[in-house]
C-alpha positions in Angstrom: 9.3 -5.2 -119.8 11.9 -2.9 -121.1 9.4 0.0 -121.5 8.4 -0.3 -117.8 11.8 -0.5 -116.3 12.8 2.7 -118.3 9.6 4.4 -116.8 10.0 3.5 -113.4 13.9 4.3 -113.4 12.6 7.8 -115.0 10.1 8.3 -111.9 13.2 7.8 -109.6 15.0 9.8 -111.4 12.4 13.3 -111.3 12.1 12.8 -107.2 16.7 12.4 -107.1 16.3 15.2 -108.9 13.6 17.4 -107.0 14.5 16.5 -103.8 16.2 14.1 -101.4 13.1 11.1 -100.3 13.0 12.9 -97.1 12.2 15.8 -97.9 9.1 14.9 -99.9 6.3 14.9 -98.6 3.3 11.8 -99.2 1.6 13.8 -101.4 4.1 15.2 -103.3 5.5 11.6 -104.0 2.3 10.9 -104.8 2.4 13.3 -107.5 5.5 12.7 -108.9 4.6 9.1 -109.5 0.6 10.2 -110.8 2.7 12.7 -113.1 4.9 10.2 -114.5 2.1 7.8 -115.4 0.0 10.4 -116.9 3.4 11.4 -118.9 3.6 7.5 -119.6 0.2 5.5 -119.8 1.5 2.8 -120.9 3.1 2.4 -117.7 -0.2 1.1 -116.4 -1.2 -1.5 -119.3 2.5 -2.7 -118.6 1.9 -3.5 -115.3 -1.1 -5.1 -115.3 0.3 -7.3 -118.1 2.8 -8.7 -115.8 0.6 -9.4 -113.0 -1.3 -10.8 -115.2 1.5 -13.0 -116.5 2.8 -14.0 -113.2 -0.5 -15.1 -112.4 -0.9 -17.4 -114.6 2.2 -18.9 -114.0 1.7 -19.4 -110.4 -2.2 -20.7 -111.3 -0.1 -23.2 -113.3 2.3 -24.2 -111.5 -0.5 -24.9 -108.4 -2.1 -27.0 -111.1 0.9 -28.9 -111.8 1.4 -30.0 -107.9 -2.5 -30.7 -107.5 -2.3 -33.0 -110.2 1.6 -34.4 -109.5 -0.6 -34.9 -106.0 -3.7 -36.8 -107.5 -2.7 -38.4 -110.2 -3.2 -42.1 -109.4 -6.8 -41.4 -107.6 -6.8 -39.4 -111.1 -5.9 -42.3 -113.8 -6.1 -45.6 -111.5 -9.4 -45.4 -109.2 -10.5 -48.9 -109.5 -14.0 -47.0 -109.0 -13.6 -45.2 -112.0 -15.1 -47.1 -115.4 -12.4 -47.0 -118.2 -14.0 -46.9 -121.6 -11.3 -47.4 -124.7 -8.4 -49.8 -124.0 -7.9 -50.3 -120.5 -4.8 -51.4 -121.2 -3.6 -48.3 -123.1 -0.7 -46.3 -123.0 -2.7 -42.9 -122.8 -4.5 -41.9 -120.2 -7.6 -39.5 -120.4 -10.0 -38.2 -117.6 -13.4 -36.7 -118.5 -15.5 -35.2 -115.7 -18.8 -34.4 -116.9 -23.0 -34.3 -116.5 -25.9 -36.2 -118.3 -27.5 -32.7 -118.2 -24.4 -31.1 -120.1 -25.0 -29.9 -123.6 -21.0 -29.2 -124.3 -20.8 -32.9 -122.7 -23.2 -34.0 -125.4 -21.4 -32.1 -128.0 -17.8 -34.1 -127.4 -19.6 -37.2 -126.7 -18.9 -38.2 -130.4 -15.7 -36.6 -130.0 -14.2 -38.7 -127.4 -15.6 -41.9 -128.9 -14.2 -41.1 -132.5 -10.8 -40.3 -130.2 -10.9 -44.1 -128.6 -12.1 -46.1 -132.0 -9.5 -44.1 -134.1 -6.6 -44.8 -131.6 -6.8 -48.3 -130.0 -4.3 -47.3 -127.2 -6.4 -44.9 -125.4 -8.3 -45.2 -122.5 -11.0 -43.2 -121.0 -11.5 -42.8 -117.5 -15.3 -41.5 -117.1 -15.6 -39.5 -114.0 -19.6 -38.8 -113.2 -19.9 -35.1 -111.8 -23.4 -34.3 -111.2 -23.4 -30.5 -111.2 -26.7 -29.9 -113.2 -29.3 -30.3 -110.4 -30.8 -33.7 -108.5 -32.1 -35.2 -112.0 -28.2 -35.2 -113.1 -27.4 -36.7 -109.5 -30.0 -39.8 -110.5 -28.8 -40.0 -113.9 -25.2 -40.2 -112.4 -26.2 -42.8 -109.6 -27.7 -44.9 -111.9 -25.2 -45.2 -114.4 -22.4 -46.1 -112.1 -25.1 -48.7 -110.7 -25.6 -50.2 -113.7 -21.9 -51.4 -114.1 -23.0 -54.3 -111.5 -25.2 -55.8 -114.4 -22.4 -55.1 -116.7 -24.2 -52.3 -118.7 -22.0 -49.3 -118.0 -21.1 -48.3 -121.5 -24.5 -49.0 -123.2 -26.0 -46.8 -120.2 -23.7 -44.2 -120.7 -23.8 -44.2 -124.8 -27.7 -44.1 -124.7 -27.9 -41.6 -121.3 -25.7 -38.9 -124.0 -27.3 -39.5 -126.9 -31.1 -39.1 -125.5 -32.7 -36.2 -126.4 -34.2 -34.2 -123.6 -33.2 -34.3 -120.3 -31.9 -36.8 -118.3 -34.3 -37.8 -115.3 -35.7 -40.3 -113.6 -38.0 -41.0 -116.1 -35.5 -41.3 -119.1 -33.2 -43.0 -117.3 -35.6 -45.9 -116.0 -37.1 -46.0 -119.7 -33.4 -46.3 -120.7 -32.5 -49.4 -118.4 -35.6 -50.8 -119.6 -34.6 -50.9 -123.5 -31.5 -52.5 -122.6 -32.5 -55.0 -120.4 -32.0 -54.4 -117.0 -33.4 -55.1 -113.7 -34.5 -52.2 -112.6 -35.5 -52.9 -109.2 -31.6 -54.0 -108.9 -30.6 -50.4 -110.1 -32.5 -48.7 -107.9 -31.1 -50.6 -104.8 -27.0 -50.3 -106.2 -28.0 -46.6 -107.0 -28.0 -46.4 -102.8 -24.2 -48.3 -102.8 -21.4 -47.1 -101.2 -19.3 -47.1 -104.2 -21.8 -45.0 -106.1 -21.5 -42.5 -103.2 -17.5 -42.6 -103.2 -17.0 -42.6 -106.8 -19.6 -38.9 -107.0 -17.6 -37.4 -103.5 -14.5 -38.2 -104.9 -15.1 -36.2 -108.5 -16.5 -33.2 -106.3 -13.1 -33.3 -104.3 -11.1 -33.6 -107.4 -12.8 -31.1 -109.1 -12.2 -28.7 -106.2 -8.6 -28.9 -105.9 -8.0 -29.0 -109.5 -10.4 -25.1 -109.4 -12.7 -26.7 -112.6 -15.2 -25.0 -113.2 -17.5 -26.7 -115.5 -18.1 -29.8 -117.4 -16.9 -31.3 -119.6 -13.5 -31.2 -118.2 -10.6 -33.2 -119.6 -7.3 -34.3 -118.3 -4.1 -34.8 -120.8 -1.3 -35.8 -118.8 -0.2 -32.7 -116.9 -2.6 -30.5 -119.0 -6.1 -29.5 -117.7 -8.9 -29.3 -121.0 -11.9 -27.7 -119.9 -14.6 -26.8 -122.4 -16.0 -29.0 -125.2 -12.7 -29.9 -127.2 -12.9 -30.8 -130.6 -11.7 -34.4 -131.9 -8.5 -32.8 -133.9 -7.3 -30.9 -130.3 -7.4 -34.2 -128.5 -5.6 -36.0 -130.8 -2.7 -33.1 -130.9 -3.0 -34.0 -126.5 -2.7 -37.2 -126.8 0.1 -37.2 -128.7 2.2 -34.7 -126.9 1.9 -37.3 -124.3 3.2 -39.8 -126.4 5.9 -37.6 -127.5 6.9 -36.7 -124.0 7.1 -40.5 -122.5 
């Protein structure tokens, strides 16, 4: 800031001037320096600005080392589902809730992102955040991947209208099919447990702060992203590999 280097030196320069730094008292340096600012307020919008700034740039450079850090728990937890191409060459992590009306709003989103490009995958981390019925929603769709019903949970889970409970949810498994007294008893398995622990302890050390979440490569998404912004991520992956 040229502006605020030019002030500053100018403060130094009224107490060389005045008097040696010795011979000034607290409060008369205290003066000198309220004087200057009131003679230059812009002093104060300056500085701010470049906490500010510097800020951010140490906020993202923790980012950057949390997710250097987590990155194959991240992209490659076998206890993750993948939905898309689990084969693809782009990776993308979505944390969100049944209960989440942003997660609702991308939800067409994010499949319009893997049915337009065949080389993405999706990997669906359940955070719960919403209250005990988004917990059971949450548990019971990572149990239903043992009857091989994951995405048709999950599809019908976001599009339901209402709230997801235990009600929904067992009227859900029922239209598709399932045993239900199966889900109820893998809702309870250790991998169901793991897989929500390990979201909350991602989600802590990467400081998000709601859901939906996303993950691009080194860049953290949070909010409800529209279809055109995750295509522009996706390929500044590309672009960058």
């Amino acid at each position: 800031m040229i502006r605020f280097a030019t002030s500053t030196a100018l403060a130094l320069c009224l107490v060389a001037t005045s008097a040696s730094a010795e011979d000034l008292s607290r409060a008369q340096m205290q003066e000198l320096v309220l004087e200057t600012i009131r003679e230059n307020p812009e002093i104060v919008m300056e500085a701010l600005q470049t906490l500010q700034a510097r800020k951010e740039e140490a906020d993202a450079a923790q980012a950057q080392s949390v997710l250097s850090a987590n990155r194959a728990v991240l992209e490659r937890d076998p206890n993750a589902p993948v939905l898309g191409n689990p084969d693809g060459d782009v990776t993308v992590v979505e944390f969100f809730d049944y209960n989440c009306g942003y997660c609702r709003r991308t939800f067409d989103d994010v499949h319009a992102l893997i049915r337009d490009d065949t080389n993405v995958r999706v990997v669906m981390r359940e955070w719960p955040i919403l209250g005990e019925e988004s917990v059971y929603a949450a548990r019971a769709a990572l149990a239903s991947r043992s009857q091989g019903k994951y995405e048709a949970f999950h599809n019908a889970l976001m599009r339901n209208e209402g709230r997801a409970n235990e009600a929904s949810v067992i009227r859900i498994a029922e239209e598709l099919g399932m045993d239900i007294e199966q889900l109820k008893q893998d809702m309870d398995a250790p991998e169901v447990v793991a897989h929500i622990q390990t979201s909350m302890q991602l989600t802590r050390a990467l400081d998000l702060n709601g859901t939906p979440a996303f993950i691009f490569g080194d860049q953290i998404a949070p909010g409800a992203i529209e279809l055109d912004q995750m295509k522009d991520l996706v390929a500044q992956i590309r672009d960058a590999g």
